[in-house]
C-alpha positions in Angstrom: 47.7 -22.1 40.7 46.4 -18.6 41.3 48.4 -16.6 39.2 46.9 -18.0 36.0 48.7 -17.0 32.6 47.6 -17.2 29.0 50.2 -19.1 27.2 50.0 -19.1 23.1 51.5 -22.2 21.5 52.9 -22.5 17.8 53.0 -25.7 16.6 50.8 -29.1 17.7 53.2 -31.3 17.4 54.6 -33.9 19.9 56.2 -31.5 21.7 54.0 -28.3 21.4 50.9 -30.5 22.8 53.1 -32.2 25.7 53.3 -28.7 26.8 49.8 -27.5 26.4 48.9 -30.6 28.5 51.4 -29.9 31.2 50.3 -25.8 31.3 46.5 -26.5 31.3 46.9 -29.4 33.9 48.2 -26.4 36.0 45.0 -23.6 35.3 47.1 -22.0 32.7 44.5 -20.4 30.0 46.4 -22.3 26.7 45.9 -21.9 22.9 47.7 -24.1 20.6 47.4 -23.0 16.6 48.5 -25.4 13.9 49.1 -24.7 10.6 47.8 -28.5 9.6 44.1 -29.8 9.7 45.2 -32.5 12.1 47.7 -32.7 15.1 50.9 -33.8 15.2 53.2 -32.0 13.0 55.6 -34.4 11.7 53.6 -37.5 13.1 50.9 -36.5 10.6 49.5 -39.7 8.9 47.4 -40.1 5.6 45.4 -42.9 3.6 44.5 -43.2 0.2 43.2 -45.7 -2.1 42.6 -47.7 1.4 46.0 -47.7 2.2 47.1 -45.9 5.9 50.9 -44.0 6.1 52.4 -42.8 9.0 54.4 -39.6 7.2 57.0 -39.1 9.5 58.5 -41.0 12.8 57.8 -44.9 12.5 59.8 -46.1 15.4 58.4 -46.1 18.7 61.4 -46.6 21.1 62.3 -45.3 24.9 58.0 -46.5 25.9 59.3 -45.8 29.6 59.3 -41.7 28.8 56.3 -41.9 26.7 54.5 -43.9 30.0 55.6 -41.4 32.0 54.2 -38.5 30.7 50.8 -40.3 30.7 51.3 -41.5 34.2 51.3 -37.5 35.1 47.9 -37.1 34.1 47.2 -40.2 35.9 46.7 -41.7 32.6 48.1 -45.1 30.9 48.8 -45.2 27.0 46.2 -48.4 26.9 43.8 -45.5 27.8 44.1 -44.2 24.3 45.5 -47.2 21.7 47.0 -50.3 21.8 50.6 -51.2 21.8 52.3 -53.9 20.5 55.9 -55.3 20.9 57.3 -55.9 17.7 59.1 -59.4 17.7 61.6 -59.7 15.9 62.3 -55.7 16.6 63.6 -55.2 13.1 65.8 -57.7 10.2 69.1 -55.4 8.8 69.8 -57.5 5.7 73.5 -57.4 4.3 73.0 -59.2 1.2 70.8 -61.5 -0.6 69.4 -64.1 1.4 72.3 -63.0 4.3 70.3 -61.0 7.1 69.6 -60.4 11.3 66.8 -60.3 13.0 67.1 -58.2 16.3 64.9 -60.9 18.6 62.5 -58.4 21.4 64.5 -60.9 23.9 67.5 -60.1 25.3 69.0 -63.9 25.8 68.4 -64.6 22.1 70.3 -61.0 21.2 72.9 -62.1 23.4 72.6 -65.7 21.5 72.5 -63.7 18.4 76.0 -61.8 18.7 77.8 -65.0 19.9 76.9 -66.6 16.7 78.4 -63.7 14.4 81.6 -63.7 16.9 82.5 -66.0 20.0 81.9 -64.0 23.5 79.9 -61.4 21.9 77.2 -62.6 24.2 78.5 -62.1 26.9 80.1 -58.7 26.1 76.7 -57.9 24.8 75.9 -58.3 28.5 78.7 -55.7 29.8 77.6 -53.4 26.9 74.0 -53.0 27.9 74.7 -52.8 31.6 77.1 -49.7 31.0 74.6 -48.3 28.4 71.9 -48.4 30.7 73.5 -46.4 33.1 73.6 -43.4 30.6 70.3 -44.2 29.6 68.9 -43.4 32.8 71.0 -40.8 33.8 70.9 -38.9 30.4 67.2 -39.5 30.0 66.7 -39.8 33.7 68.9 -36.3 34.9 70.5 -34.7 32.0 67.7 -34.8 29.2 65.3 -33.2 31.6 67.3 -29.6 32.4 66.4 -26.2 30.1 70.5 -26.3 29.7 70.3 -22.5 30.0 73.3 -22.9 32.0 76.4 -24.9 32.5 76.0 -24.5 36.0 72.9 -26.7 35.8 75.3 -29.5 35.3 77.1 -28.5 38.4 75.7 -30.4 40.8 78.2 -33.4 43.0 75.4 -36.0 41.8 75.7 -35.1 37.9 79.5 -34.4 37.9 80.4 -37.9 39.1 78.4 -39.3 35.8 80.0 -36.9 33.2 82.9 -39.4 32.7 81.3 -42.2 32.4 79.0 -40.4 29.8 82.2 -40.8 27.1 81.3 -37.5 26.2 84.9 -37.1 24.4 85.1 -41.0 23.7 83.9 -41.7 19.9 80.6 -44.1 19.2 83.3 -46.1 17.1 85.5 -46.4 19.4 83.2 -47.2 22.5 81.8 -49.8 20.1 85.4 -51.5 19.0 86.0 -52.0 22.9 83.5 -54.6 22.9 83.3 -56.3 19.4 85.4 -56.7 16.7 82.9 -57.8 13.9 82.0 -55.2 11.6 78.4 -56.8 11.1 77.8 -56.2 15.1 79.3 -52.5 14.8 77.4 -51.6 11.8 74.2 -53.6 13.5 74.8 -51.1 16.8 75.5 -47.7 14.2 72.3 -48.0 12.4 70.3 -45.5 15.1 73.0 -42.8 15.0 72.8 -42.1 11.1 69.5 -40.8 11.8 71.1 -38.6 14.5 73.0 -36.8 12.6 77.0 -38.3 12.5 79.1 -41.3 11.9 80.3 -43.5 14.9 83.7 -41.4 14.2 81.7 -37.8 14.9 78.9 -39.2 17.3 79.7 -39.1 21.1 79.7 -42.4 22.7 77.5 -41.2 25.2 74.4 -42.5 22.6 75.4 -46.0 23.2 72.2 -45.4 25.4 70.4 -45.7 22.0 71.2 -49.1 21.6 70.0 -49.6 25.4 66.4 -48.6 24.4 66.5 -50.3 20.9 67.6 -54.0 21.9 66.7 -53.8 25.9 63.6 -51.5 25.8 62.3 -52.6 22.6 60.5 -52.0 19.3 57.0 -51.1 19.7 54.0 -50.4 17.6 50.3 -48.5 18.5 48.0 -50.5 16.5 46.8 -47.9 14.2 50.0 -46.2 13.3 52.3 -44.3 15.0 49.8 -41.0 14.9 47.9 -42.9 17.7 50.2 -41.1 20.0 49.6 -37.6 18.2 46.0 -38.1 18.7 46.4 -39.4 22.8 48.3 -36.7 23.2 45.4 -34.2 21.2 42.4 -35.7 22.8 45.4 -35.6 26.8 45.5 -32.2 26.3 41.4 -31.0 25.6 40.8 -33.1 28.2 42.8 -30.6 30.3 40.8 -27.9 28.8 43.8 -27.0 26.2 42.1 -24.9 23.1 43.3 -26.1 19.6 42.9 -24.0 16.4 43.8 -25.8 13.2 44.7 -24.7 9.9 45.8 -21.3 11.5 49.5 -20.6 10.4 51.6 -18.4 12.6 52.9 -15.1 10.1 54.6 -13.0 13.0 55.3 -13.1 16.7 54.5 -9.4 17.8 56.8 -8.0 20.3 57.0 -5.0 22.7 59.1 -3.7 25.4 61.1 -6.8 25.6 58.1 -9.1 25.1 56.5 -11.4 23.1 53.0 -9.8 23.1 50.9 -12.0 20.4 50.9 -14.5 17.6 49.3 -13.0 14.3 47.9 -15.7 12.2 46.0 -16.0 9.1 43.0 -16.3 11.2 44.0 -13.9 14.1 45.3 -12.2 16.7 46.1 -14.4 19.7 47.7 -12.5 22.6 49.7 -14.3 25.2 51.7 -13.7 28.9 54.0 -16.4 27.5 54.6 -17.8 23.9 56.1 -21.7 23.2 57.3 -21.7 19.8 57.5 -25.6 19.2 57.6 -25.7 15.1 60.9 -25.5 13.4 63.4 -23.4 15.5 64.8 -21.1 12.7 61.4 -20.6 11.1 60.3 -19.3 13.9 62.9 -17.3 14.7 64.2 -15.3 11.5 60.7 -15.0 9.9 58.5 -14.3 12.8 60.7 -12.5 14.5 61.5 -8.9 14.2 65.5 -8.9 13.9 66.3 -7.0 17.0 64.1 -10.0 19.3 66.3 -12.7 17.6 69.2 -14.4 19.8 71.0 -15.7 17.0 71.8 -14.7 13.3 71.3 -16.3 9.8 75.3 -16.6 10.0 74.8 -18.9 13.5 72.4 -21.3 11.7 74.7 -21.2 8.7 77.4 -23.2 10.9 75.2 -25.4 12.6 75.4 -29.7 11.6 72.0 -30.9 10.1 70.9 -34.7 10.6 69.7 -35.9 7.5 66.9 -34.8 5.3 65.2 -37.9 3.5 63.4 -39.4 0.3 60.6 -41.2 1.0 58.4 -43.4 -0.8 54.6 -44.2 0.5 53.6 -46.9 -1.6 50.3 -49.6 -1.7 51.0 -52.8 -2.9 48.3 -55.6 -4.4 49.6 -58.4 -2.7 51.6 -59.7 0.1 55.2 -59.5 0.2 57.9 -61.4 1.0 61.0 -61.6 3.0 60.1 -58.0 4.6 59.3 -57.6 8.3 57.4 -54.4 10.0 61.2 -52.6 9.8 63.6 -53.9 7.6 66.9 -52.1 6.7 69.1 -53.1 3.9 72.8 -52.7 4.4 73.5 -54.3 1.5 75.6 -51.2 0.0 78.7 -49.4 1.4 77.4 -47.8 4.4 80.5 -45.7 4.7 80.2 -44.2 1.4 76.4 -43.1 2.6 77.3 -41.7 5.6 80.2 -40.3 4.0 77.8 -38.7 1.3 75.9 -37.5 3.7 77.7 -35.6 6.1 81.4 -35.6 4.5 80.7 -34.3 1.0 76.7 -33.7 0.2 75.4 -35.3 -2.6 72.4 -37.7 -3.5 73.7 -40.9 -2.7 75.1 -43.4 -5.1 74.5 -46.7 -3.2 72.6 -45.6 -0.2 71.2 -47.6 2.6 67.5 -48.3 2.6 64.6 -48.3 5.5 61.4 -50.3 4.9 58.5 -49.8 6.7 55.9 -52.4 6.3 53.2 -51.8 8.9 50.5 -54.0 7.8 52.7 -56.7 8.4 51.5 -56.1 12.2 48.5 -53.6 11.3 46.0 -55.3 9.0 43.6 -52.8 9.6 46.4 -50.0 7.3 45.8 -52.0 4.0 43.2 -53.7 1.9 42.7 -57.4 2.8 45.7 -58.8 1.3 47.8 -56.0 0.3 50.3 -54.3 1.9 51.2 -50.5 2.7 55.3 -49.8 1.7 57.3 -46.8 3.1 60.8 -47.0 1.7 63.3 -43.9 3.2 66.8 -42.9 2.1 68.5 -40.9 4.6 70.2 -37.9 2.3 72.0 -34.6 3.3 70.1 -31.8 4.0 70.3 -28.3 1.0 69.6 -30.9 -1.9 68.4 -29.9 -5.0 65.2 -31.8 -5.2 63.4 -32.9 -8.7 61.5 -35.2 -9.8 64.0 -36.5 -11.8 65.8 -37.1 -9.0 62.6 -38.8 -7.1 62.2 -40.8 -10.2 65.5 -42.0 -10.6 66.0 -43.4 -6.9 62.4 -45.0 -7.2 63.9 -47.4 -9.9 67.0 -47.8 -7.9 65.1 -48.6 -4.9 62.7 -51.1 -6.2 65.5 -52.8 -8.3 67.4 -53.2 -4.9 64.6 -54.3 -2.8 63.1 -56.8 -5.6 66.7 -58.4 -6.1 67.1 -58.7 -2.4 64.0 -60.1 -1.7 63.5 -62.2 -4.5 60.0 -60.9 -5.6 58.5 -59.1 -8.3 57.0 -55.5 -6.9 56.9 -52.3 -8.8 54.3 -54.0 -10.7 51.8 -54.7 -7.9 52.3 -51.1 -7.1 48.8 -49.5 -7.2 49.3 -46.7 -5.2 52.9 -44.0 -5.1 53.7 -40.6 -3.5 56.9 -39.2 -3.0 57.6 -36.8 -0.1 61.4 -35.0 -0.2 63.4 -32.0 0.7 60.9 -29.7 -0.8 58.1 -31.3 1.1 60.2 -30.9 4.4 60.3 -27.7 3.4 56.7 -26.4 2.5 55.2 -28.5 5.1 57.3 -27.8 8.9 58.8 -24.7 7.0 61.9 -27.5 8.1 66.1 -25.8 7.7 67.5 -26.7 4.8 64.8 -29.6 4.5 66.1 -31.3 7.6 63.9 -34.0 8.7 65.7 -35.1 11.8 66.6 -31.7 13.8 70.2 -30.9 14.5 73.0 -33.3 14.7 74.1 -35.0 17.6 77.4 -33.9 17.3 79.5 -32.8 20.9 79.4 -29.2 20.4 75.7 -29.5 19.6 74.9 -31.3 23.1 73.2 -29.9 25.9 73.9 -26.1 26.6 75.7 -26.1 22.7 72.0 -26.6 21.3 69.9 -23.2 20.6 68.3 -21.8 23.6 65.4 -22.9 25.0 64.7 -19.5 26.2 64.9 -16.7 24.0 67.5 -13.9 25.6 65.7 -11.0 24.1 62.3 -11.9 25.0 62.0 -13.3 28.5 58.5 -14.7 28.4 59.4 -16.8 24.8 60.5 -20.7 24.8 61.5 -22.7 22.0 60.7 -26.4 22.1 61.0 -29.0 19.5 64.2 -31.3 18.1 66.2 -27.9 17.2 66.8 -27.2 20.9 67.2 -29.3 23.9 67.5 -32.7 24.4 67.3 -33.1 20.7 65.3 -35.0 17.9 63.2 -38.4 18.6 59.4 -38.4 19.8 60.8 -38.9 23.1 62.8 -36.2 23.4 60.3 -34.2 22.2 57.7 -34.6 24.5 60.7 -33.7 27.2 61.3 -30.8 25.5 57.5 -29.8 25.8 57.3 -30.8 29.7 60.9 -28.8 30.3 59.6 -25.9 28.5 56.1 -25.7 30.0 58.1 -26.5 33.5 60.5 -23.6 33.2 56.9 -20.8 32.6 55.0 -23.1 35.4 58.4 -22.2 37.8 58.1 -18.4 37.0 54.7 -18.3 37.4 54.8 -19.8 41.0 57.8 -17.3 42.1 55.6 -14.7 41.0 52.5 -15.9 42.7 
């Protein structure tokens, strides 16, 4: 491309870095500045005492978008790390000694749900083959547009899926068309508390998320999930992509209707064109002056959070028991949880648990053997956090997990950090704590998210899980190709 730009990046996270690859791959001069020492963002990791953690995103679902980006560098994912599929996927337990395990083959899932209720195999079956078709039209079509118009959607191809989307159908509902056991409906809600509803406030259309969990599989890159962080870091040098670390972003400069230049604590980086792929509202009411901002505090006010979380990064002595690479325990009222999540906020009073036990799979993220422990509670977003309160859910996890499992473990516990709200916070400068983006709810879909391009400054994009198609590593890395694809467009019309 003739018409080379220089194109400042904030943020090297999954997204900010799928667009510096995508840019550079093109000629474009690109600059990516990262407030952290290390790429990734939220998919930082971190060891001590010998032990490894992946700190944020621990599920590696939808591989077919993550291969695809690779394949357009004429590049494979074995270039960079190994993956694994995780088999079983994942054990939900809903009592002591009473659990699932989700098998990585679809004949024993099917095999699976006729056991808990007769001819859920085979509607299993019917269930998967409708939610792939909105898996590959919504990843496939809808997930890859800018949604800077409706009229994007317009299109004779697209309009004849919109119905079969369920857009206005609930996930509950969509769900209690097919199976009547609440084990199977709370085994196919799990995803969708991270996304930010209920199966009464979540469009049906994310049945598709149950098509990549259970068809698509659960998949691990030996190493920890921030193998894909550094691919994508070493992807994008290789395309001549210029990273500056531990340079935080203080103010986008504007002038004449233009973002101009980042200022940072190390600099002055000028730009043709500015991605701003950390945390949408950070970026926007701090480092914007208020006449370049598109929306208001009052707009983010009124927009749904997905849930912040509590996490616990622990190393164990020894080897546990009865816990898989991902476990969830569902052993407590999962209504009331969501319901204290996004109905009435308020720490939880029985919440669900997520283990995350990757040296069940990964012996080389623990000391011969021990184990490394990640235990999250999914909680609302604008919580008070204390240490009090971090102290008390520690007990109540590890009382929960040890009478569930049977086994003795706060006491082999060598090694604790907590990481909440406050950490969300200070860290990804993250709205209201939020760890997951914005919810999935209907008027937060597509076109309803925040803009991907500013409409006061015309050469500034937003990228990330706070604008489209939303949060997930996937996603994010489409949000980062869309993005750098919309400047790459302008640049050829002006060539």
């Amino acid at each position: 491309m003739t018409n080379k730009k220089k194109i400042t990046i904030i943020g090297a996270g999954f997204s900010g870095m799928a667009a510096a690859a995508t840019l550079a791959r093109e000629g474009m001069d690109v600059t990516v500045i990262e407030r952290h020492d290390i790429p990734g963002g939220r998919g930082r990791q971190f060891s001590a005492q010998g032990f490894t953690f992946d700190m944020g995103p621990s599920w590696y679902w939808m591989p077919d978008v993550i291969d695809d980006f690779f394949a357009r560098f004429d590049r494979r994912v074995s270039d960079y790390f190994e993956l694994k599929r995780l088999d079983p996927s994942y054990r939900i337990y809903f009592g002591k000694d009473d659990y699932v395990e989700i098998p990585a083959s679809m004949e024993e899932a099917e095999a699976l749900f006729e056991g808990i209720e007769p001819g859920a195999g085979a509607q299993l079956r019917a269930f998967m083959q409708e939610a792939e078709v909105k898996y590959t039209v919504g990843i496939g079509e809808f997930a890859n547009k800018p949604c800077l118009s409706i009229m994007e959607f317009a299109q004779l191809r697209l309009l004849k899926y919109l119905f079969s989307m369920h857009l206005l159908r609930s996930f509950r509902s969509h769900i209690s068309r097919y199976f009547k056991s609440p084990r199977i409906q709370r085994m196919l809600e799990f995803p969708i508390l991270f996304l930010g509803g209920t199966g009464r406030t979540t469009p049906a259309l994310y049945s598709m998320m149950n098509y990549g969990d259970i068809k698509l599989g659960t998949w691990y890159p030996m190493g920890g999930m921030h193998q894909l962080a550094r691919a994508m870091h070493r992807l994008a040098e290789e395309q001549g992509v210029t990273f500056h670390f531990s340079t935080e972003a203080t103010r986008i400069d504007t002038r004449d209707g233009k973002a101009v230049a980042v200022e940072t604590n190390q600099g002055r980086f000028e730009a043709d064109f500015i991605i701003a792929s950390g945390d949408y509202h950070h970026m926007e009411q701090v480092l914007l002056p208020r006449e370049a901002r598109t929306y208001d505090q009052a707009y983010w006010d009124k927009r749904v959070m997905s849930p912040s979380s509590l996490i616990f990064y622990m190393g164990v002595n020894r080897k546990l028991e009865g816990l898989l690479h991902h476990t969830l325990l569902f052993d407590a009222d999962f209504e009331a949880h969501a319901a204290q999540i996004y109905e009435d906020p308020q720490w939880p009073t029985e919440p669900s648990l997520y283990i995350n036990v990757t040296s069940r799979t990964d012996p080389s993220v623990a000391p011969e053997g021990q184990e490394n422990l990640m235990v999250l509670i999914p909680v609302a977003p604008g919580l008070e956090d204390t240490q009090a309160v971090r102290d008390r859910y520690y007990t109540l996890i590890m009382d929960r997990i040890e009478a569930i499992t049977g086994q003795s473990i706060r006491e082999h516990v060598v090694y604790c950090r907590s990481y909440a709200q406050n950490d969300f916070t200070e860290d990804y400068h993250a709205f209201k704590g939020n760890a997951y983006g914005l919810a999935n709810t209907l008027m937060q879909t597509a076109f309803l998210k925040p803009r991907m391009q500013s409409r006061k400054l015309d050469n500034l994009y937003f990228a990330g899980q706070l604008t489209v198609p939303g949060p997930g590593v996937p996603p994010t890395i489409l949000s980062g190709t869309i993005a750098a694809g919309e400047i790459l467009g302008r640049c050829r019309s002006q060539s």
